[in-house]
C-alpha positions as CSV (number, residue, x, y, z in Angstrom):
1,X,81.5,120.2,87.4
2,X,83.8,120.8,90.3
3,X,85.5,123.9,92.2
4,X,89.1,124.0,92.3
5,X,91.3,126.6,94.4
6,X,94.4,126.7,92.3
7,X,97.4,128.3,94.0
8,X,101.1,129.1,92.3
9,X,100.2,129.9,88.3
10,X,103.5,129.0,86.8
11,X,104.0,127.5,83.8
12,X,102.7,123.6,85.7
13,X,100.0,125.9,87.2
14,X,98.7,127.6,84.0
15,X,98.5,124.6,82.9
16,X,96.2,122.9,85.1
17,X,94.0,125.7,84.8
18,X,93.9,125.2,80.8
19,X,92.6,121.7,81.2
20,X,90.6,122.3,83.8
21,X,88.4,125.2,82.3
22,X,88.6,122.6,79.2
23,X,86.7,120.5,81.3
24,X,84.1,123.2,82.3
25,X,85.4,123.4,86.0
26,X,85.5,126.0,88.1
27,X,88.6,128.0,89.1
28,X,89.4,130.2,91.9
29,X,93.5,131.1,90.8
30,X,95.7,132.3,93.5
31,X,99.3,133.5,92.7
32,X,101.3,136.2,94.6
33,X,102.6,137.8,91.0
34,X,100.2,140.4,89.8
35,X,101.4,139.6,86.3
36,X,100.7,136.0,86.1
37,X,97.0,136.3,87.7
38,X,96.2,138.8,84.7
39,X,97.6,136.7,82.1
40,X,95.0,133.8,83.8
41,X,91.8,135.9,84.0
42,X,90.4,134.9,80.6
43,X,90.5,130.7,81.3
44,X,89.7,131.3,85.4
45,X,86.2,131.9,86.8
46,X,87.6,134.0,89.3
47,X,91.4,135.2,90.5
48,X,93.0,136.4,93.4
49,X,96.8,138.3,94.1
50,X,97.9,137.4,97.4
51,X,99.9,135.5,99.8
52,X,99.2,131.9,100.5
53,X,100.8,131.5,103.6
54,X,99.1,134.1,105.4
55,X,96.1,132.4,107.5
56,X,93.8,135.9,107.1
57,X,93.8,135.5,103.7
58,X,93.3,131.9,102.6
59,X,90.5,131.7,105.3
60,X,88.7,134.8,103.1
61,X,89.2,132.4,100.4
62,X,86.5,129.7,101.4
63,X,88.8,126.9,101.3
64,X,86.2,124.6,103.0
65,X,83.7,125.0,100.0
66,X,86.1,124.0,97.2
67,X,86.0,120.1,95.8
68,X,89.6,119.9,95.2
69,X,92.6,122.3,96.7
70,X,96.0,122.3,94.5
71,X,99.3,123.8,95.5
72,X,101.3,124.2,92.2
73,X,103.9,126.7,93.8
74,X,107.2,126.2,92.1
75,X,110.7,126.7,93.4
76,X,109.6,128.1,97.2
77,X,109.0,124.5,99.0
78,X,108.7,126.7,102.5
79,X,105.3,128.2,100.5
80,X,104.0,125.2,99.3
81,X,104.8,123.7,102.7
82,X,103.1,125.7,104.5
83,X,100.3,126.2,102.4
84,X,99.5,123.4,102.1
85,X,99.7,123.0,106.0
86,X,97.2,125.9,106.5
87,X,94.7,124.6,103.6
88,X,94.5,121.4,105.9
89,X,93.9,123.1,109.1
90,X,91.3,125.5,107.4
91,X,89.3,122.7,106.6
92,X,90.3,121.9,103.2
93,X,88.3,119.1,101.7
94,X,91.4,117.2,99.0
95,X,94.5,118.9,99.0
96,X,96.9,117.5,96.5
97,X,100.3,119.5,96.3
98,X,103.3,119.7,93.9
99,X,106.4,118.0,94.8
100,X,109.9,118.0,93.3
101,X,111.5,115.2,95.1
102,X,111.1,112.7,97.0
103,X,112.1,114.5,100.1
104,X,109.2,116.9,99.7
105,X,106.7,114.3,98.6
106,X,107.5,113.0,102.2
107,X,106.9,116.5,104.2
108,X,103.7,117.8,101.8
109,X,102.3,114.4,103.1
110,X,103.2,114.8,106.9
111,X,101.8,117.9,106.8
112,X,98.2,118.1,105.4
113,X,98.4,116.7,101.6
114,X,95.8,114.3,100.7
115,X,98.0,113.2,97.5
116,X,100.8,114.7,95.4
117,X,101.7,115.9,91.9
118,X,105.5,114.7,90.6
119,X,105.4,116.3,87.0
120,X,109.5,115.6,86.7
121,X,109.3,112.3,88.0
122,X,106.1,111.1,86.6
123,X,107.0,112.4,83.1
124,X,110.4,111.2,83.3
125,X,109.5,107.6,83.9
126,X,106.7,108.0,80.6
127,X,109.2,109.3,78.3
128,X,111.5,106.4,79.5
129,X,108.7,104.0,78.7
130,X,107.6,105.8,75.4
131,X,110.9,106.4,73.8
132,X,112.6,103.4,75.3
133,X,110.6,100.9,73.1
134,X,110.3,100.5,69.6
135,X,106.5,99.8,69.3
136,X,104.9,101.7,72.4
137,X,103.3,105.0,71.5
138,X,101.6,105.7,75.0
139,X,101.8,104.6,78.6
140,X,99.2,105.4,81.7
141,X,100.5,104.2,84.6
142,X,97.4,102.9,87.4
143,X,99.7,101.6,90.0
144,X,102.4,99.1,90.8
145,X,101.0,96.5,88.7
146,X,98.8,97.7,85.8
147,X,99.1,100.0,83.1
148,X,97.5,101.1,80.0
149,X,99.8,101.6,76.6
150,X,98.6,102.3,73.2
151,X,100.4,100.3,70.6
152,X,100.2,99.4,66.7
153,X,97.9,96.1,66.3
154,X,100.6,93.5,65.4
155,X,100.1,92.6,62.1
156,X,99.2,88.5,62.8
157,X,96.0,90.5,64.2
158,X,94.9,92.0,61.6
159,X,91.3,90.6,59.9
160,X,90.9,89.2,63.1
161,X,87.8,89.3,65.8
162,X,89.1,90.0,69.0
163,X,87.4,86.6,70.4
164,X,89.2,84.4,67.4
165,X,92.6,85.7,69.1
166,X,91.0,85.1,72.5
167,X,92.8,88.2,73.9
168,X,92.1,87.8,77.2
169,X,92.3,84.5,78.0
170,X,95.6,83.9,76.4
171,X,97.5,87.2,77.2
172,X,95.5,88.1,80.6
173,X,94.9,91.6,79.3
174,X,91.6,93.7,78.1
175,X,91.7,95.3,75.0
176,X,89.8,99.7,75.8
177,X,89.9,100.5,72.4
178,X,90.8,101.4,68.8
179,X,92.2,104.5,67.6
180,X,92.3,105.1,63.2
181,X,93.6,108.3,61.8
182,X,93.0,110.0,65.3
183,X,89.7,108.6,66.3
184,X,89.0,106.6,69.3
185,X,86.6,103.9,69.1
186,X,85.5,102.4,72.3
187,X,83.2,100.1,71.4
188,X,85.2,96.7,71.5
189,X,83.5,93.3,71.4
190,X,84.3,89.7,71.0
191,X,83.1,90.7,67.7
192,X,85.2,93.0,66.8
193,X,88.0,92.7,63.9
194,X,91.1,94.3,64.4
195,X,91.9,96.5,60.9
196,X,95.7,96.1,59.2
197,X,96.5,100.0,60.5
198,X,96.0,102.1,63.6
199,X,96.3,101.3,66.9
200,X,95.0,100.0,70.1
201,X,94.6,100.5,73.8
202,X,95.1,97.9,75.9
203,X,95.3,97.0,79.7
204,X,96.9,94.6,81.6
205,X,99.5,94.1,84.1
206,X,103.3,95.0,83.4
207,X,104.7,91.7,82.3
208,X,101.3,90.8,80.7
209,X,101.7,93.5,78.0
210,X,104.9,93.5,77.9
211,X,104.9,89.7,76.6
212,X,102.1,90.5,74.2
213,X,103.0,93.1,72.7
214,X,107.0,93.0,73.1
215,X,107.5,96.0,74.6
């Protein structure tokens, strides 16, 4: 479990916070909108109305004893800027702050941001892998190189152990798992035989996957 100072609940912030308090975390949620803290107390361990950008009152926050700092202010890049400036020089152990272009990504990194959150850009490029191909079905990108994408096993798999197709050696990509009416099996072996239906998760690098699996 980890402690997260969570400032700007908009709709990108509220939704950190639900997947964080998912995962059990804990949640210190900042906003300056009385309204939006109150609709957040029930998935927050704890909330706060106030200004980010004033020094007094982030340094009342504790900054230094949170794992992980995130700016999610939306549409005010002067207040995330300098937020995220004064989260830095408070001693802030990770700060990762929202950015909207690349512009921003450039100045929240200048100024005290450990890494950055794109939600346009980084969904944009996902939807143009998932509904750009016929047969992908999910895409994780890990960097420049590598990827993970779910896709249906091709049917001149199916009956077939993973180590009678020899996966790896001739496609240069690892096969994570299976997934079958909405269940992930992670257990994958030489051993294993692909079934006729459902899908599988498989990582590689770019060209790798997409000559195996055509996509």
């Amino acid at each position: 479990m980890k402690s997260f100072l969570l400032i700007g609940l908009g709709r990108f912030g509220r939704h950190i916070a639900m997947h964080l308090n998912e995962q059990g975390h804990q949640i210190m949620a900042v906003d300056e909108n009385e309204e939006r803290v109150n609709e957040i107390l029930d998935i927050v361990t704890n909330a706060q109305i106030g200004d980010s950008t004033n020094p007094e009152f982030l340094k009342a926050l504790g900054v230094r004893n949170f794992d992980v700092c995130i700016v999610a202010i939306s549409g005010d890049f002067q207040s995330s800027l300098e937020t995220t400036s004064l989260l830095k020089e408070l001693g802030a152990q990770l700060v990762v702050s929202r950015a909207e272009r690349d512009v921003q990504a450039k100045f929240l990194l200048r100024n005290g941001a450990d890494e950055i959150l794109y939600p346009e850009k980084q969904l944009a490029k996902w939807a143009a892998y998932r509904y750009g191909s016929d047969h992908l079905l999910d895409y994780i990108e890990l960097d420049a190189k590598n990827a993970i994408v779910e896709v249906p096993i091709p049917d001149s798999w199916a009956g077939k152990s993973v180590g009678d197709i020899d996966i790896r050696k001739k496609y240069n990509i690892n096969l994570l798992a299976l997934k079958h009416d909405g269940v992930m099996d992670a257990n994958i072996s030489s051993y294993t035989v692909l079934p006729a239906s459902g899908t599988v998760l498989a990582l590689g690098e770019y060209p790798s996957l997409k000559r195996c699996f055509h996509v």
